[in-house]
C-alpha positions in Angstrom: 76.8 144.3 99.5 78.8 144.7 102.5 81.0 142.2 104.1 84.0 141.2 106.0 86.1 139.4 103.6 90.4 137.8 103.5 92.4 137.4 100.1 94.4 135.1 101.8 94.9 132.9 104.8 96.2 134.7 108.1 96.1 136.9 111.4 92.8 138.9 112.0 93.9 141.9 111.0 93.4 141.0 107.5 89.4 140.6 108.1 88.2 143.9 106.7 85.0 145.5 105.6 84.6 145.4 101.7 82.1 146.1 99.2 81.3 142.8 97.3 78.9 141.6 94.2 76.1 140.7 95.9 76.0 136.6 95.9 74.7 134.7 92.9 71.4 132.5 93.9 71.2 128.8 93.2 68.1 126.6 92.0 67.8 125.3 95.8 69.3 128.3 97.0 67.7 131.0 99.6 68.9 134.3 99.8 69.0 135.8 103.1 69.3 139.3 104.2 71.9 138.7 107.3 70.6 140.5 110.6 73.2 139.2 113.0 75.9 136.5 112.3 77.2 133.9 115.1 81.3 133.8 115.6 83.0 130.4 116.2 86.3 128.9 116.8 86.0 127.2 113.4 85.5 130.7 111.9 89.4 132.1 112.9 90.5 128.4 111.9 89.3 128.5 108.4 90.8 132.3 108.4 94.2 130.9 109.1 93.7 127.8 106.9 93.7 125.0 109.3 90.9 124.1 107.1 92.2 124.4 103.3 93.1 120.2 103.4 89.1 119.2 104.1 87.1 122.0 102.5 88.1 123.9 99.1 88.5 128.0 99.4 87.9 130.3 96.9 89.0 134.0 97.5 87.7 136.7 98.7 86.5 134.7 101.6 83.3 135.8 103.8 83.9 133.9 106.8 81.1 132.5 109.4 78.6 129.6 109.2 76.0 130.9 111.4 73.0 133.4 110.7 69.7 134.9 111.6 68.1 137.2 109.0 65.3 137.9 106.5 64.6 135.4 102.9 65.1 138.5 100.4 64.8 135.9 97.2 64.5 132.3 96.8 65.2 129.9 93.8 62.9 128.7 91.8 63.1 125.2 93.7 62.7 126.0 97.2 59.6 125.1 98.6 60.2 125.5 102.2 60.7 129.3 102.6 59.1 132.7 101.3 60.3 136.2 100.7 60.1 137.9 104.1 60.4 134.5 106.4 62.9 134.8 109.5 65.4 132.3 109.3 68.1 130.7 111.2 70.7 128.8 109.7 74.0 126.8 110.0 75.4 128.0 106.7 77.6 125.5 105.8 78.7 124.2 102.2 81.2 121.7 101.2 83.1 124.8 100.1 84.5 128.1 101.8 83.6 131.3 100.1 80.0 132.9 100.9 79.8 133.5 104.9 77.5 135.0 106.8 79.8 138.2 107.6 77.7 139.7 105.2 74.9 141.9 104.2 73.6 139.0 101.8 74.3 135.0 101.9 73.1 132.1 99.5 72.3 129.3 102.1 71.1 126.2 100.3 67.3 125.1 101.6 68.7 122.1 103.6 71.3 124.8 106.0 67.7 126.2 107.1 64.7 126.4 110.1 62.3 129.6 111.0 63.9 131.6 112.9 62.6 131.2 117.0 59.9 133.4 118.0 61.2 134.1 121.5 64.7 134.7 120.4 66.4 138.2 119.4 68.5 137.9 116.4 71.6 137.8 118.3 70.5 134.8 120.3 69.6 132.8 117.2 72.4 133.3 115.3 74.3 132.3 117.8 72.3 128.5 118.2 73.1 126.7 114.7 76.5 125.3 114.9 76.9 125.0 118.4 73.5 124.1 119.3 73.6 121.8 116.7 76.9 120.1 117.9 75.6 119.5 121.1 72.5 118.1 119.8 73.6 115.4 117.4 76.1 114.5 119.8 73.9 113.9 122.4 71.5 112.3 120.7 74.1 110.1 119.2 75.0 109.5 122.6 71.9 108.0 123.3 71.3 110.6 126.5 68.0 110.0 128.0 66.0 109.4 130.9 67.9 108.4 134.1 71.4 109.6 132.3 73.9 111.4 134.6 75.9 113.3 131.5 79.3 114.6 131.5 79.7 117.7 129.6 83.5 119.0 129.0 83.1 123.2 128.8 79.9 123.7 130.1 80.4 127.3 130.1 81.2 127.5 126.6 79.4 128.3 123.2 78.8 124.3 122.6 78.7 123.4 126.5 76.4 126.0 127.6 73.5 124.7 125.0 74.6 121.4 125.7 73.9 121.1 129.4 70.3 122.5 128.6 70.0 120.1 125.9 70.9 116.9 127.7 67.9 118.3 130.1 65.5 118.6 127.8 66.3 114.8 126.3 65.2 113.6 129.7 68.7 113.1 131.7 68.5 113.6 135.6 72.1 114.8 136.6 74.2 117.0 133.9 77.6 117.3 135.6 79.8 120.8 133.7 83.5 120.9 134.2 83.9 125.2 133.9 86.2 127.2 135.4 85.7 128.6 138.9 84.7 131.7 137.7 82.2 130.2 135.6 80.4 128.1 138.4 77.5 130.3 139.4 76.2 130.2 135.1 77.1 126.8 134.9 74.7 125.9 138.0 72.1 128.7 136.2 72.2 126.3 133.5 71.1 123.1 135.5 74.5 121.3 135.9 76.4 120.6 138.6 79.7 122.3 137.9 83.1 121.0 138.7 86.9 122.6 138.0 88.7 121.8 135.6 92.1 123.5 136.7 93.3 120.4 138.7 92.7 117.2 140.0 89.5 116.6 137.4 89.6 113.0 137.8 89.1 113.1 141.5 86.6 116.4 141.6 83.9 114.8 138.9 84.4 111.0 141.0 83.5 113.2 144.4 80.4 114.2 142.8 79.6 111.2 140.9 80.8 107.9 142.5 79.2 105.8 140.3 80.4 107.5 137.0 78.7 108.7 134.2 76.7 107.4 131.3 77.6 110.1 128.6 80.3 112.3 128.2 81.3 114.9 125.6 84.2 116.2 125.1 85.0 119.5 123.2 88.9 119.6 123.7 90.5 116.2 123.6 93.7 115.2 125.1 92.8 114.6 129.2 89.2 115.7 129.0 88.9 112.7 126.9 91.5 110.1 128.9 89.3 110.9 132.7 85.8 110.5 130.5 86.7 107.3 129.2 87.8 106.6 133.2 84.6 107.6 134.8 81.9 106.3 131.9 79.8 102.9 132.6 80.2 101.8 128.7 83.0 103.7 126.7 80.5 103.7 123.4 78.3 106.5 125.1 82.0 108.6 125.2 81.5 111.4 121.6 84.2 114.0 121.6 83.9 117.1 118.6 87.6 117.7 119.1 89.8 114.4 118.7 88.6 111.8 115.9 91.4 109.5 116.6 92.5 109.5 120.3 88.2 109.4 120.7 87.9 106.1 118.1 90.8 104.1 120.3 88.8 104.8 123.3 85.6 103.1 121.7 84.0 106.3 121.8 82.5 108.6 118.7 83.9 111.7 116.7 81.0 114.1 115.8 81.4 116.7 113.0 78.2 118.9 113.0 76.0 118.6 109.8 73.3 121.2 108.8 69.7 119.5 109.2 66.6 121.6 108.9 64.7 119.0 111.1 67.7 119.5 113.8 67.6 123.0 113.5 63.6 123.0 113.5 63.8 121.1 117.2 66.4 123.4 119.0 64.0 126.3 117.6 61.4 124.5 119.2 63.0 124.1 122.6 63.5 128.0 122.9 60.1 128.6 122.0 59.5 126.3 124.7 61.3 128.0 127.3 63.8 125.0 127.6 66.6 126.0 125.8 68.1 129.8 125.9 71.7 131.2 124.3 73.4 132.9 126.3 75.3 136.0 123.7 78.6 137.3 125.4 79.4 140.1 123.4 77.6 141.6 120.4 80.1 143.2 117.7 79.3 145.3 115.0 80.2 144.0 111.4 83.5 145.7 110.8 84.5 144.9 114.1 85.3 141.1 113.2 88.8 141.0 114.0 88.1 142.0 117.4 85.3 139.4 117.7 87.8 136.5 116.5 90.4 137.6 119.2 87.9 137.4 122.0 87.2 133.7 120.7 90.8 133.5 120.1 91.0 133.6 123.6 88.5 130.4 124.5 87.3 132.3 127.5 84.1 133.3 126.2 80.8 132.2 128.1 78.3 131.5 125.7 78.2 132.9 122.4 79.8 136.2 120.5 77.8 137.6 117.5 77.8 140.3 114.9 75.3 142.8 114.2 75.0 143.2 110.4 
């Protein structure tokens, strides 16, 4: 098969296209022919090892977590999908070594959902990991009805999905801190956006007086000191970005898991109308290196993907 692939940890020059054994398929294992792969800032991160203390790497590494394709084999213990099924998965194993920057990935049953109708492969490859961020976050935010929800980057792959999402769980105000430039897709989104250059504290307080009831926080540092500031009870406060600084405030740390039944809902909501992903850029495969600069960059709005 085809696939971008590093010997070693470093810049993204070393991502290249390579011919590699096509993966071996596990008992609970699907195979899936990859149709477009999603790009995240974890993806240059594990490239450049920021990664190698938590998860174990074996070399040569296929980067990327995040897929849309076709089932081209299962194992003989998957019951949930078929030969010739669309999928959409958050690839993710509790090691580093068969991405999705690839023709071919073994994605155990659990990483999985069918693929959403109204979505074009690009668009769902790019929803798993950052639709699924936002999502558990939220919901272990508690965000409902009557919420008035912060959301840190709403212009962003996470923040983008996430403003939609805190709509669809029922809250009535989403407030998006974007850049200026970002303002008009930020209010296409159904937030209320607000700059994040300077004086943050006092531009989300002129909007909302009364504070918030949620906030999430995909960057740390102040993001997280003003939320903790402006939120009515500091355990609705879940940051993706700072574990510690976020625990001291009384807050949460969320590190996205794969769930099918997660997965299966934010399908659901695009089918629904409620939820769309916006794609950036689409790169071809052996254009990777340029893909991780451009999300090297954390200017992108939305999502950037690979056509496979």
């Amino acid at each position: 098969m085809k696939a971008i692939a590093i010997d070693r940890y470093g810049p993204a020059d070393l991502l290249a296209l390579r011919e590699l054994p096509d993966p071996p398929v596990g008992p609970d294992t699907v195979l899936v022919s990859v149709r477009a792969a999603g790009v995240n800032p974890v993806d240059w991160k594990v490239r450049e090892g920021q990664l190698a203390g938590a998860l174990p790497t074996h070399f040569p590494l296929v980067p990327g977590w995040d897929a849309s394709g076709v089932v081209a084999a299962v194992g003989p213990a998957v019951t949930g999908f078929a030969v010739g099924d669309e999928i959409v998965g958050y690839v993710r194993r509790d090691h580093v070594q068969h991405g999705t920057y690839a023709e071919l990935v073994p994605a155990p049953e659990r990483t999985l959902a069918d693929k959403p109708v109204r979505a074009s492969w690009a668009e769902a490859a790019g929803l798993p990991l950052a639709g699924l961020t936002a999502y558990q976050a939220l919901r272990l935010a508690r965000t409902g009805a009557g919420d008035t929800v912060l959301v840190h980057g709403a212009a962003g792959g996470v923040g983008h999905l996430a403003v939609q999402i805190a709509r669809a769980l029922g809250a009535d105000r989403v407030i998006g801190t974007a850049s200026a430039a970002h303002h008009d897709f930020v209010r296409s989104l159904g937030a209320e956006p607000v700059s994040y250059e300077a004086g943050l504290l006092d531009g989300i307080r002129e909007v909302a007086p009364d504070g918030v009831d949620v906030a999430l926080d995909l960057f740390g540092g102040l993001a997280l000191e003003v939320s903790a500031r402006l939120l009515v009870r500091p355990a609705r406060l879940v940051s993706v970005a700072d574990p510690e600084h976020v625990t001291r405030l009384g807050g949460s740390y969320v590190f996205v898991k794969p769930s099918t039944a997660d997965l299966t809902v934010l399908a659901g909501l695009v089918d629904a109308g409620r939820l769309r992903v916006h794609v950036d850029r689409v790169f071809p495969l052996e254009q990777a290196a340029d893909a991780h600069r451009m999300v090297e960059t954390g200017h992108v709005r939305g999502k950037v993907v690979l056509e496979v």
